[in-house]
N, C-alpha and C positions, 0 to 999 in steps of 0.2 A: 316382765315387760315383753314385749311382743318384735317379735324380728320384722315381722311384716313392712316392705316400705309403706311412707304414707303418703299419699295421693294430695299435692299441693290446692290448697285454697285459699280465699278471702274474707277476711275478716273487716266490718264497720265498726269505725269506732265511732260510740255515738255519744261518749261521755268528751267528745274533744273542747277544749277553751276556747270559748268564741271572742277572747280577749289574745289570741293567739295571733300570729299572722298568719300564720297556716291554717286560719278557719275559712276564711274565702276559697281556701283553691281546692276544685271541685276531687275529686278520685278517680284517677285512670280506670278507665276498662280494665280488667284482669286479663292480660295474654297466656296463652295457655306454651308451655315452654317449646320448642321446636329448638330437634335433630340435625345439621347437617347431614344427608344423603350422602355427599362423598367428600370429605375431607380433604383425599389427596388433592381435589381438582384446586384446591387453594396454596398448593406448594408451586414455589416460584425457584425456577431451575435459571440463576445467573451464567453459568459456563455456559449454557448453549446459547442463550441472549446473546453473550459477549462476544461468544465465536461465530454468531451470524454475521452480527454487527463488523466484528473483522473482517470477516470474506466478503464483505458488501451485498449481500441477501438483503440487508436492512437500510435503505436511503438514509446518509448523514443530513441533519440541519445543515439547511443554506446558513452561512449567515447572514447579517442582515446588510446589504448593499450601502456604501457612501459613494459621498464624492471623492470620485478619485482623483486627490488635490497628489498625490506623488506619480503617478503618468501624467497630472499634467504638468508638472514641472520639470520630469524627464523627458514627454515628448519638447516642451518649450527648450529644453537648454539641449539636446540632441540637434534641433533645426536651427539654435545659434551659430553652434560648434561646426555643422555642417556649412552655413552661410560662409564664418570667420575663415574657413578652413579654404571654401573654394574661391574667398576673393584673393586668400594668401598665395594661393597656387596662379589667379589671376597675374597678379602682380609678380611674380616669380618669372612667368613664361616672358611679358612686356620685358621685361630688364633683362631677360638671357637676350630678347632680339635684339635690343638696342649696343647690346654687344655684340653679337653673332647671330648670323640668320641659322647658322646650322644647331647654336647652343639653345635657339629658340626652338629650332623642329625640335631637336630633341628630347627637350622637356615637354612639347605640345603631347610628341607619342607615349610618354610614359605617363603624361597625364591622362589619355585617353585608355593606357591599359588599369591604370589605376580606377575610373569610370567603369570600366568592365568586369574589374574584380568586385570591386564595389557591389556593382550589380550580381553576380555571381554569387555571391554571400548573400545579400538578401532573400533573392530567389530560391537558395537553399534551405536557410531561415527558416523563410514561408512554408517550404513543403513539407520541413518535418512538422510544426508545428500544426498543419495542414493532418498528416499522418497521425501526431498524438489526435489530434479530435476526433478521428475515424475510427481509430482503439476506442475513446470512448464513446462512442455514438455506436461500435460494435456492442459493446458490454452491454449498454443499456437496452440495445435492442435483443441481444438474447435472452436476456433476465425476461422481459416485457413478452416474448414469443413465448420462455416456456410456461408462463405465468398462465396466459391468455388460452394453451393448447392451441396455437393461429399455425395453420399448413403453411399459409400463404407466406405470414413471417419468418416461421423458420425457413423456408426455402430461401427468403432475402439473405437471414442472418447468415444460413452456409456457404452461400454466393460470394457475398463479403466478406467470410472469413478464408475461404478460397483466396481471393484476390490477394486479398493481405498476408499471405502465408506462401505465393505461390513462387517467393524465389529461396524458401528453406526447403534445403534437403532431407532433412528430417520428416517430414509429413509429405514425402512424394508420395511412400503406399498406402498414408491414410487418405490423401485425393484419391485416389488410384478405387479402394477398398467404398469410401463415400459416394466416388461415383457408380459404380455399380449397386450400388443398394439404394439408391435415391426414388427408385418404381417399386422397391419390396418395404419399404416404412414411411407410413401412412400421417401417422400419429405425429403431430408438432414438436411435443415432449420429448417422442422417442428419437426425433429428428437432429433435437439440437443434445442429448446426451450423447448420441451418437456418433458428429461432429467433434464432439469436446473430448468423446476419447479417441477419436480415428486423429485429429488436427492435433491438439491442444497435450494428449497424453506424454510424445516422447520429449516436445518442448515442454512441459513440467519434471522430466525426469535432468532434464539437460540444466533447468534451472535451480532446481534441488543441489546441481552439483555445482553452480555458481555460488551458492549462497553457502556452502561448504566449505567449497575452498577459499572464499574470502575469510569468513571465519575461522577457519585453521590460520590463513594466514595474522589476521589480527590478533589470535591468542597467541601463537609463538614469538610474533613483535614484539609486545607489548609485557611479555613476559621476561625476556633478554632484555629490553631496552635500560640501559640506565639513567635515561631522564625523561620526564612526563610530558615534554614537549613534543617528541617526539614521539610518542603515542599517540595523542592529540595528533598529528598531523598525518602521522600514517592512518590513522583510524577516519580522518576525514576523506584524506586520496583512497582509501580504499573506498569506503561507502560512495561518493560519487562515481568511482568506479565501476563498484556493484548495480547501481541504480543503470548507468549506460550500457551498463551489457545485457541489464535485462530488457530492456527497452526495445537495445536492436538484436534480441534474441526472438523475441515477440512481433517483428515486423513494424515496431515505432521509426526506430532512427534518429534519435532526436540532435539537433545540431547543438549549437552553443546556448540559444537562448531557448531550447526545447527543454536543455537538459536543468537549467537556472529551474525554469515553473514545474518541471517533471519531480526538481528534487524538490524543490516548497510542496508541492503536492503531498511528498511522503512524508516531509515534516509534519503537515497537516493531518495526512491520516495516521503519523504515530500520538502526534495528540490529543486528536479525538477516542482513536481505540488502542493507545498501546500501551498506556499507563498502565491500565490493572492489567494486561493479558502480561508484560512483565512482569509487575508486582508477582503475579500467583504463579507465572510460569518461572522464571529466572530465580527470581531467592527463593520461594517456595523449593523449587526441585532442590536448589545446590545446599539450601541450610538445610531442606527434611530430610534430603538422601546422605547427609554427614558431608557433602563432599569441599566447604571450608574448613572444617576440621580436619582433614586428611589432606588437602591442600597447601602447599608452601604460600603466602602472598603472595610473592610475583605471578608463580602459577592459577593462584586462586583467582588473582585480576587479569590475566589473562583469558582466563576462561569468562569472565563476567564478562569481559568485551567482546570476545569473539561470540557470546548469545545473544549481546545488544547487536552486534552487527550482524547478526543473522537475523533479527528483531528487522531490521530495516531492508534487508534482500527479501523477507515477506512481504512487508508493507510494499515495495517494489514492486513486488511480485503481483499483489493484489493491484496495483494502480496500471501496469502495464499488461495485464493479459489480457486479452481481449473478448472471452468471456466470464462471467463470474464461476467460482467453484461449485457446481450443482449437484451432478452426480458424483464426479473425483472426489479425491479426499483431500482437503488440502492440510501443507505441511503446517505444523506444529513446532514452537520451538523447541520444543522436548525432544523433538524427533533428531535435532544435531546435538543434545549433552552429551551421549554418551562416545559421540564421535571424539567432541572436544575434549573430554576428562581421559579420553586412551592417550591423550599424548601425554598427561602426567606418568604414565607408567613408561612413555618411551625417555621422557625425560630425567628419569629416575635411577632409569636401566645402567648399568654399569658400564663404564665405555672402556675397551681394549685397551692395555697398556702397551706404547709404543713401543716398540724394539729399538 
């Protein structure tokens, strides 16, 4: 028998039963077989999709728009409450006068400071929320400048991030450092990389240690606590905690009803992209690197909390900075395990016997 390969061909069958049902149908053309040329180019790399998709490199689906029947039944019962509220103060002020002309002034002027605070709070309101949509009308326009290579827009975008940056102390020498280089680089690209580490650099270092220390804090809580409620509830004042300091770390400031949509927003971006970057990052690390096995429970869930709450000082992170992560590198949950799992050994450690 012959080693030789053998060179694919076609054969007619011309003895086929024309009582068959397979006699009508005619015979394909013979294709002659074909190589893919490059193989690799059909391997599909998930972690880097997934960690665009986290840093927002990758626009989230809108979703699909309704009728907003819950603003309108909070603005309606909001202009009730406001009505009910100001005829009761009406009526308050008439009855102190028909008592006292002075018990009437004086409720008129506490009414009218009341009016002024009122308005005070709105107005503040307004401007953070005013502020968060600046942060994002920042982001999307750097994204869009360095995209486009536009001189013209990065010049806006570093204008604006100037503005917005210009009462932290922290980036006084990368203004300082930006403006002197603003006539030596040319390049759009290199414009707005440039900005994002002169601006954006020592406030990502600053915030790296935000999301640190709330983490530490949430695993040694949660580790000592002895009841889950109380976990629960630290775990919650920490994270909105976390979320308003990176906010007005970043030049947001979000007031009360900044910080309500600021944290819905992170909720949204943890359920769009934070399912799996958990999944692979958080049990992935802690069961492949043994470290529930070497773990006590209480410390083991401590430390699962303190990386889910670092889980959401990123997504924070990502919704409040003001550019997207381009050139920098952005932080990784991985980046605080090992931070987290040293406290087991401090926890561990032998402690002094009293004298």
């Amino acid at each position: 028998m012959s080693d030789l390969p053998r060179r694919p061909a076609a054969f007619r069958v011309d003895n086929l039963d024309r009582s068959s049902p397979l006699a009508d149908v005619e015979p394909e053309a013979g294709r002659a077989p074909r190589a893919l040329a490059d193989i690799a180019s059909l391997s599909i790399e998930p972690d880097e999709a997934i960690e665009a998709l986290d840093a927002g490199l990758v626009p989230l689906p809108k979703p699909r728009r309704r009728f907003p029947f819950a603003t309108l039944f909070m603005g309606a019962l909001g202009a009730l409450v406001s009505i009910a509220i100001g005829f009761a103060i009406d009526e308050l002020v008439r009855d102190l006068f028909t008592r006292a002309d002075w018990l009437g002034w004086t409720a008129l002027g506490f009414a009218v400071l009341l009016a002024i605070a009122a308005l005070g709070i709105v107005t503040r309101e307004a401007i953070a929320l005013m502020r968060l949509a600046a942060v994002d009308r920042e982001r999307k326009a750097a994204l869009k400048a360095y995209e486009t290579d536009s001189e013209a827009e990065a010049k806006l975008v570093i204008a604006g991030l100037v503005t917005l940056l210009a009462d932290k102390p922290g980036t006084a020498e990368g203004r300082a450092r930006l403006a002197e280089a603003k006539d030596d680089v040319i390049d759009g690209r290199d414009q707005i990389v440039l900005a994002e580490r002169e601006l954006l650099g020592p406030l990502d270092i600053m915030a790296r240690a935000l999301v640190l220390n709330s983490a530490k804090r949430v695993s040694v809580v949660t580790a000592v606590s002895p009841k889950a409620i109380v976990d629960i509830g630290f775990v919650l004042f920490e994270s909105v905690r976390l979320i308003r300091l990176m906010a007005e770390l970043y030049g947001a400031r979000p007031g009360t009803i900044g910080l309500i949509k600021l944290t819905r927003d992170v909720l949204g971006h943890l359920a769009v992209t934070g399912t799996i970057a958990v999944g692979d990052d958080v049990i992935g690390q802690v069961v492949g690197h043994g470290l529930a096995a070497k773990l006590s429970t209480r410390l083991g869930e401590g430390v699962v909390n303190g990386l889910l709450t670092a889980r959401i000082g990123l997504a924070a992170m990502d919704l409040c900075r003001p550019m997207p992560f381009i050139a920098a590198r952005r932080p990784k949950i991985g980046d605080f395990l090992s931070d987290l799992t040293a406290l087991r050994g401090d926890a561990k450690k032998p402690q002094p016997a009293a004298c």
